[in-house]
C-alpha positions as CSV (number, residue, x, y, z in Angstrom):
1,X,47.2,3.4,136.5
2,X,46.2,0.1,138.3
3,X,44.5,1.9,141.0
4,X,42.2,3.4,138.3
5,X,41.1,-0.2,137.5
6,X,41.6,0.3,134.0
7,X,43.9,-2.6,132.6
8,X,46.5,-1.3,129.6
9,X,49.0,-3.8,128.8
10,X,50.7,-1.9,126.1
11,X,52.9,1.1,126.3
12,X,52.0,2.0,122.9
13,X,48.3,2.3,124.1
14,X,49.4,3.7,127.9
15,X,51.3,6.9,126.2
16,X,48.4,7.5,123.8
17,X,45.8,7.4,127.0
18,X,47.7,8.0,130.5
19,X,47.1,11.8,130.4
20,X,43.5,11.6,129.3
21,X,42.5,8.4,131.4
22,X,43.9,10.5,134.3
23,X,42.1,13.4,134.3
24,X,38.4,11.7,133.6
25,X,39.3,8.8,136.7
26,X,39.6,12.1,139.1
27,X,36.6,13.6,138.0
28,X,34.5,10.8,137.8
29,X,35.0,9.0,141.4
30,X,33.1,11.3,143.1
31,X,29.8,10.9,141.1
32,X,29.5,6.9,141.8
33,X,27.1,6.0,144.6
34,X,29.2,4.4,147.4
35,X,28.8,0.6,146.6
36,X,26.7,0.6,143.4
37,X,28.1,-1.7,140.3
38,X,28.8,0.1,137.7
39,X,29.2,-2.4,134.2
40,X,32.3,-1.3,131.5
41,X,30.1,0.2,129.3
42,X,28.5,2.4,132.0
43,X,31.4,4.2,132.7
44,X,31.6,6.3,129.9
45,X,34.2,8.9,130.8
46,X,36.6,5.5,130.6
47,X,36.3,4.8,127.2
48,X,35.1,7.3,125.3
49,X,38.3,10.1,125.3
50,X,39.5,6.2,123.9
51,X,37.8,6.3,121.1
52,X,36.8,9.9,120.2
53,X,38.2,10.9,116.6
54,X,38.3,7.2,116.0
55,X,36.9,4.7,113.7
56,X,35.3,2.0,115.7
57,X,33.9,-1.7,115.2
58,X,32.3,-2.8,117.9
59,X,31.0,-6.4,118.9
60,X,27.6,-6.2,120.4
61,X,23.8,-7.5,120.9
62,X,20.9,-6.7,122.7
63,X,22.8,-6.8,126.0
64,X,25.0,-4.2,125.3
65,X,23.0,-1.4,126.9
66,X,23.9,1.9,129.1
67,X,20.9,2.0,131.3
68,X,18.3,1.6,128.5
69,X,20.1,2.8,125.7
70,X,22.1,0.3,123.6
71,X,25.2,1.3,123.4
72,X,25.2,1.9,119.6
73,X,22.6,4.2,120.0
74,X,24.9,6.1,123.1
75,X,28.1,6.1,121.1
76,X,26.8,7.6,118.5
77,X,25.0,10.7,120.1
78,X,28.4,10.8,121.8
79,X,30.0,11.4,118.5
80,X,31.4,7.8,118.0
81,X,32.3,6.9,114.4
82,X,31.4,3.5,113.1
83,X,33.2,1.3,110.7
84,X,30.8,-1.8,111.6
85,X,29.2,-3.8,114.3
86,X,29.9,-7.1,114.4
87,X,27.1,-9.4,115.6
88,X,27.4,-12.6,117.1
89,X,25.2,-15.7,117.6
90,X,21.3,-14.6,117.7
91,X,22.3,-11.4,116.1
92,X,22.6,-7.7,116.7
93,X,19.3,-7.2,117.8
94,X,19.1,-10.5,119.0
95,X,16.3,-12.3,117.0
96,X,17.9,-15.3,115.9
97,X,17.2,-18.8,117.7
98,X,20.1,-20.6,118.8
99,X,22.0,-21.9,115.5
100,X,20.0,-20.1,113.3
101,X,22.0,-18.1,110.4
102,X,22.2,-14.2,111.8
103,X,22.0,-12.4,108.3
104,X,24.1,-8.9,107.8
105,X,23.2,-5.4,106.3
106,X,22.6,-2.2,108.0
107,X,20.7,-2.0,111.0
108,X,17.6,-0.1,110.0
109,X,17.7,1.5,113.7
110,X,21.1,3.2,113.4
111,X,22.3,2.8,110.0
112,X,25.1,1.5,111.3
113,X,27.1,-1.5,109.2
114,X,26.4,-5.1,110.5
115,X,28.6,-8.0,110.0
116,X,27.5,-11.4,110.9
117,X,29.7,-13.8,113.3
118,X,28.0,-16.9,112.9
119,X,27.8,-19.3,110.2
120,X,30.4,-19.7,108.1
121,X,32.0,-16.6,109.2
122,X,32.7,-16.4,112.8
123,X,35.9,-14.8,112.5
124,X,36.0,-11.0,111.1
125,X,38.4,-11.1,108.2
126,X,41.5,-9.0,107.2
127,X,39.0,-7.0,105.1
128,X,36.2,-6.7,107.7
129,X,38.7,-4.6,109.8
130,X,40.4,-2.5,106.7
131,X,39.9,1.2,108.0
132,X,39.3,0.4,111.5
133,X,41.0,1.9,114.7
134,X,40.3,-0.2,117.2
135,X,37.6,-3.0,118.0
136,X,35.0,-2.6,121.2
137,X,34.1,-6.4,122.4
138,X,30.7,-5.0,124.9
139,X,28.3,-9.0,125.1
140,X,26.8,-10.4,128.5
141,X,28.2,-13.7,128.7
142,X,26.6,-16.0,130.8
143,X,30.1,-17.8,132.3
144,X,29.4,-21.6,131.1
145,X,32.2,-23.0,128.3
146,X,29.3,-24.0,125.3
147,X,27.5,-20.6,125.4
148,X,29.1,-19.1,122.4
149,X,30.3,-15.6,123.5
150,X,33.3,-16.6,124.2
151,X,34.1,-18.3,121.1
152,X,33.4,-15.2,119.6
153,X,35.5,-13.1,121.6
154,X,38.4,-15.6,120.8
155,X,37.8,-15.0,117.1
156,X,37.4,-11.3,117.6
157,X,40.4,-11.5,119.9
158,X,42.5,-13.8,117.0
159,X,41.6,-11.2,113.9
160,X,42.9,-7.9,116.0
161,X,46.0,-9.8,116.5
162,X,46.9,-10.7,113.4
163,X,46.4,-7.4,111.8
164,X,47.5,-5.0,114.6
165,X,44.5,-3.7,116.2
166,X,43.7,-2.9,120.0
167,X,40.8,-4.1,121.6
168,X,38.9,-2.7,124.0
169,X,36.4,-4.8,126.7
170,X,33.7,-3.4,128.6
171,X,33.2,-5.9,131.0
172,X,30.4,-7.3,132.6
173,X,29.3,-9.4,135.8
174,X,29.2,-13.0,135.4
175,X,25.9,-14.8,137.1
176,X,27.8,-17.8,137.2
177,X,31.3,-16.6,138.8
178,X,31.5,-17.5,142.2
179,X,32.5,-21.2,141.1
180,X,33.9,-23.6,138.5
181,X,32.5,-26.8,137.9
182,X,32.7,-29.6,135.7
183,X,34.7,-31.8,133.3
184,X,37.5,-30.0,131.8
185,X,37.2,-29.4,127.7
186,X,39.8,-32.5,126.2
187,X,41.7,-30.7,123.0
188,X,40.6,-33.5,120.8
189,X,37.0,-32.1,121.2
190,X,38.0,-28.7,120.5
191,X,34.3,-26.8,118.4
192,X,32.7,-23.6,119.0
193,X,31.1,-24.8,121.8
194,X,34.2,-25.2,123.3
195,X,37.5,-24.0,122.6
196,X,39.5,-24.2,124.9
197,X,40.7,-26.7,128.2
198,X,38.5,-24.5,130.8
199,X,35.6,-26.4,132.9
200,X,32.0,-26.0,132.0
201,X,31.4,-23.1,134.6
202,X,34.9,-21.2,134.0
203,X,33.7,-18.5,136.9
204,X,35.2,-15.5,134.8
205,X,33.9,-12.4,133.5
206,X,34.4,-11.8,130.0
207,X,37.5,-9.4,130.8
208,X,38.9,-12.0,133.4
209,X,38.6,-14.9,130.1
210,X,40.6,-12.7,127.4
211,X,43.4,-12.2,129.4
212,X,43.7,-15.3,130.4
213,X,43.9,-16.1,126.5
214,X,46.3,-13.7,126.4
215,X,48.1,-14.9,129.0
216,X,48.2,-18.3,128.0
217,X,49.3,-17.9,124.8
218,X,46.2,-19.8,123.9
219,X,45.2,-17.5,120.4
220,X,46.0,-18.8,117.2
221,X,50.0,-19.0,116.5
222,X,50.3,-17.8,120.5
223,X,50.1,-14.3,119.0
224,X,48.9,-12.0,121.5
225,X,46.3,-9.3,121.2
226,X,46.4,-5.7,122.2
227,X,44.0,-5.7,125.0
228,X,42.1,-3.4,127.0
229,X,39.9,-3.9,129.8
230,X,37.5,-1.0,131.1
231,X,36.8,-3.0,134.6
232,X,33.2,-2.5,136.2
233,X,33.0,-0.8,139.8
234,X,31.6,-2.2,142.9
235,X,31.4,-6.0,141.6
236,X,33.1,-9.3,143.1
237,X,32.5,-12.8,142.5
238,X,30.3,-14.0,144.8
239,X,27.3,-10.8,144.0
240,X,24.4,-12.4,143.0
241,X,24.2,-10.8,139.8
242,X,20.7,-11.0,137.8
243,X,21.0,-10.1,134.1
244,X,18.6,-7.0,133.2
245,X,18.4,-7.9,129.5
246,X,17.8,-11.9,128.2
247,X,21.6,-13.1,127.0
248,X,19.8,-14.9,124.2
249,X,16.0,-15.9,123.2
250,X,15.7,-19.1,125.4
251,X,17.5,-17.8,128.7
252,X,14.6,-15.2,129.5
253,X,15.3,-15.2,133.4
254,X,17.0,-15.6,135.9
255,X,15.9,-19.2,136.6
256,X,17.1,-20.4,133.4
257,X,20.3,-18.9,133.2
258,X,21.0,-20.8,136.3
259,X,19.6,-24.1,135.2
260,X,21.3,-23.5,131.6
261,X,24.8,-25.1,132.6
262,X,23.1,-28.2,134.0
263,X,20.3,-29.0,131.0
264,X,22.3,-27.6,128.5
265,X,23.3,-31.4,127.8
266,X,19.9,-32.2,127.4
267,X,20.9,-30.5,123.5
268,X,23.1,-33.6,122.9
269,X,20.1,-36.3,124.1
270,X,16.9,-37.4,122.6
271,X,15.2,-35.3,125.9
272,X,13.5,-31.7,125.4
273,X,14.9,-28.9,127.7
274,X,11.6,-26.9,126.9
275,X,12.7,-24.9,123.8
276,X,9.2,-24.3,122.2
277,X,7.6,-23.4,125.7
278,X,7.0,-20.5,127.8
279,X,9.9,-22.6,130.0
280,X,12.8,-23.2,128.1
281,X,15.5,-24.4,130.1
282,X,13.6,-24.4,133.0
283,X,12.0,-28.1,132.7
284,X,12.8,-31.2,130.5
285,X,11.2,-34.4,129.5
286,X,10.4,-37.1,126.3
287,X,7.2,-38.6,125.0
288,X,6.1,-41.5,127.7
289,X,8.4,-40.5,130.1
290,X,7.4,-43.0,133.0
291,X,8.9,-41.2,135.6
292,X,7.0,-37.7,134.4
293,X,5.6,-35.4,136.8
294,X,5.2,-32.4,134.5
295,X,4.1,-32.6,130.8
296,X,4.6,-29.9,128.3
297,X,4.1,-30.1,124.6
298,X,6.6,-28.0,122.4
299,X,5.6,-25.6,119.4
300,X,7.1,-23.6,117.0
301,X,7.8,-19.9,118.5
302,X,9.1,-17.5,116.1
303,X,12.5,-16.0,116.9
304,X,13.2,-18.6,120.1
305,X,12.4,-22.0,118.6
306,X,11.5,-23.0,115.1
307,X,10.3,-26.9,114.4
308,X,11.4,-28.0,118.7
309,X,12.4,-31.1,119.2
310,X,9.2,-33.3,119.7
311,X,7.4,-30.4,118.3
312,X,3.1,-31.3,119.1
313,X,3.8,-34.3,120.8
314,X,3.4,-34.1,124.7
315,X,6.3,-34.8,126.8
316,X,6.7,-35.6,130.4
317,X,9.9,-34.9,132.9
318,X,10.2,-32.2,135.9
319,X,9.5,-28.2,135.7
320,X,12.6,-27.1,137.2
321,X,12.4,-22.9,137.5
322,X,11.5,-23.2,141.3
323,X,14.4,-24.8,141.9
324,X,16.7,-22.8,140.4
325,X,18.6,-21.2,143.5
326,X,21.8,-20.4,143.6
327,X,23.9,-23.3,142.5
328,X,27.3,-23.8,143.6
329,X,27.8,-27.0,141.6
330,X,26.7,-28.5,138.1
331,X,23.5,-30.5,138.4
332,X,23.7,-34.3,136.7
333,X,20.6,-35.4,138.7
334,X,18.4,-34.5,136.1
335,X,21.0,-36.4,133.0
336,X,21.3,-39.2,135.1
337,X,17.7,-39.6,136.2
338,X,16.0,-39.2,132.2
339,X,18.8,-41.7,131.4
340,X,17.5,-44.0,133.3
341,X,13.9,-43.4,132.5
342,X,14.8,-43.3,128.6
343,X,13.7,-46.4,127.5
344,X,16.0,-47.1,124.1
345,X,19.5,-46.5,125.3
346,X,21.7,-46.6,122.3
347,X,19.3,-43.6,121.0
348,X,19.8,-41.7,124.3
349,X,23.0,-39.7,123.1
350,X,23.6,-37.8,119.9
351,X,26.9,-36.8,118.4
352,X,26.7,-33.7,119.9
353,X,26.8,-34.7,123.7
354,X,30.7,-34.9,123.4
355,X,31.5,-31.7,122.1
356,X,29.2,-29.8,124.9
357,X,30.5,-31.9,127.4
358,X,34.4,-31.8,126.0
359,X,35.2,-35.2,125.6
360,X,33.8,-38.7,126.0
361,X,34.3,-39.7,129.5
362,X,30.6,-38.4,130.6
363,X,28.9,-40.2,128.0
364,X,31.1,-43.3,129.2
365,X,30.2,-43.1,132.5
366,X,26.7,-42.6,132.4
367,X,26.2,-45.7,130.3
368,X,28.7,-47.6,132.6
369,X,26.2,-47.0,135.7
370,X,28.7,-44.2,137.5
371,X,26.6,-42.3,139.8
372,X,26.7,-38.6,140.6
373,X,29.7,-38.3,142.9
374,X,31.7,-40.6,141.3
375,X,31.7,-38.6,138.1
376,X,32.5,-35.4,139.8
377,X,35.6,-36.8,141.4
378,X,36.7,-37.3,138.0
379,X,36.6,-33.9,137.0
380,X,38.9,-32.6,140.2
381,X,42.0,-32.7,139.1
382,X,41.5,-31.0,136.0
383,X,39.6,-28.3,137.8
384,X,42.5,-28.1,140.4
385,X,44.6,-27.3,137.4
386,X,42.3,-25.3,136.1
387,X,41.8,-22.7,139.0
388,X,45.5,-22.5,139.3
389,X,45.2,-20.8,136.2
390,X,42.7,-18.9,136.4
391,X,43.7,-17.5,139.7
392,X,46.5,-15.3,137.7
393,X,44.0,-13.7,135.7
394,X,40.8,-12.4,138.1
395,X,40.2,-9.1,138.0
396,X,37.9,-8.7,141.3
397,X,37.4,-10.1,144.6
């Protein structure tokens, strides 16, 4: 079976599948283009002898497409019955701003059950899963620690353990995974937005992450989950991947997904990263910013960014999109520099700089004057640790 890139941990699962899996893998090589990348979920003669005759939850959002079909809308023409689909931050359809609450129901599209996994309930209970067969995780992640996705696929992860049921990933490319950067999460710090001791940029794909939390015995009580992962074709680390559907409202491009690690601590400051603008996450700045070269004034934008920060007052800072080339490293230039510029320092930080950044040692440095490269020699021997892990659990080139 490894040849057939197809990871089944479980013998339980292998017996049920080997025979099937078998047959569809011959069949299906010679149909793939030589050297075209071919996602999880695009490979459908993987999964769905899987799942046929089975009752199915599935976690996904608006990136969990087959071409340009969602992959609700494929399953079910394929005969797929649905239990529920569980929806994660922004929700199923992906409407929600970042933090907003992602209501549940029926999605008026499918008519398919929708459970919401944010709020108060970001774990599916014992009840949530009554009746279900198995549980299809299918969500673009973005690779970077305090992007949520992750936090969800822990919880999802976490709830098939405890009560017994596989769990099945369609994995995805990561447009971040051809490096690891950053200070390493301390436990103490431990939120959503950031559970576990992995670097900022963790360089993983979504498949590559859960088994490392299998692996590691990191789920709750060390209990490990019945996992699956439906590997894509044609994909190593160091593609340079751009994302054909928006993750999430405010990373519309490519230019801001690849920004987004760097000015995502910008959420923990008293700066505007541009949510409210036609350029969130691609610029940044504060009201009478002297050292502004570019002035934007946030506004309320249904769906992306209700009541912005600085909302109708003008701020000034950098527009960043054209420089947003392929990054091999996290960016502090731009923290450092409105730091700096910011004239108020004890109103600089907020409470939630710690949690994204995983501890309090950047916040400490930055008011104690470090500069850029003294920081990130901090970070290196928790990121040496760190790939030593991770190195056990890649998936591809």
């Amino acid at each position: 079976m490894k040849n057939l890139r197809f990871e089944l941990p479980y013998r339980s699962f292998r017996v049920l599948c080997a025979a099937v899996f078998m047959l569809s893998m011959v069949s299906c090589k010679a149909q793939i283009p030589a050297g075209a990348m071919k996602t999880g979920a695009d490979q459908t003669e993987k999964w769905l002898p899987v799942l046929k005759g089975k009752q199915v939850a599935l976690a996904a959002n608006p990136t969990s497409m087959i071409g340009k079909v969602h992959l609700v809308d494929s399953m079910l023409r394929l005969g797929i019955r649905f239990r529920a689909v569980f929806a994660p931050e922004h929700g199923f359809r992906g409407n929600a701003e970042a933090g907003e609450l992602v209501e549940g129901g029926v999605d008026k599209e499918s008519g398919v059950k929708v459970i919401s996994l944010y709020g108060d309930h970001k774990k599916p209970l014992p009840s949530d899963l009554e009746g279900i067969d198995i549980i299809v995780f299918d969500i673009q992640d973005v690779g970077v620690r305090f992007y949520t996705y992750i936090s969800t696929l822990q919880y999802m992860m976490e709830a098939a353990a405890a009560t017994r049921k596989p769990l099945l990933i369609l994995d995805r490319p990561n447009p971040h995974g051809n490096y690891t950067d950053g200070p390493v999460l301390d436990t103490a710090y431990r939120s959503f937005v950031g559970m576990q001791s992995v670097p900022v940029i963790h360089g993983m794909t979504v498949g590559e992450y859960a088994t490392m939390l299998n692996g590691e015995r990191w789920l709750e009580g060390g209990l490990p989950c019945d996992l699956s992962v439906v590997r894509m074709l044609n994909w190593k680390h160091s593609d340079d991947y751009q994302l054909p559907v928006a993750p999430s409202p405010n990373l519309p491009n490519t230019a801001s997904i690849r920004l987004y690690p760097s000015l995502c601590f910008f959420e923990g400051t008293a700066v505007s990263l541009g949510r409210g603008t036609d350029l969130p996450f691609q610029c940044y700045g504060f009201p009478g910013n002297p050292g502004g070269t570019y002035a934007f004034t946030p506004q309320s934008i249904k769906g992306k960014s209700v009541r912005p920060m600085y909302e109708g007052q003008e701020c000034r800072g950098e527009r960043l999109d054209k420089e947003a080339f392929r990054f091999d490293r996290l960016q502090l230039k731009w923290l450092l520099k409105a730091y700096k510029n910011f004239p108020e320092k004890d109103k600089f930080f907020n409470p939630f700089f710690d949690k994204l950044a995983g501890g309090t040692s950047l916040r400490e440095q930055i008011i104690a004057g470090w500069d850029e490269e003294r920081i990130r020699s901090s970070w290196q021997s928790g990121l040496e640790s760190f790939r030593s892990i991770r190195s056990k659990y890649l998936l591809y080139p």
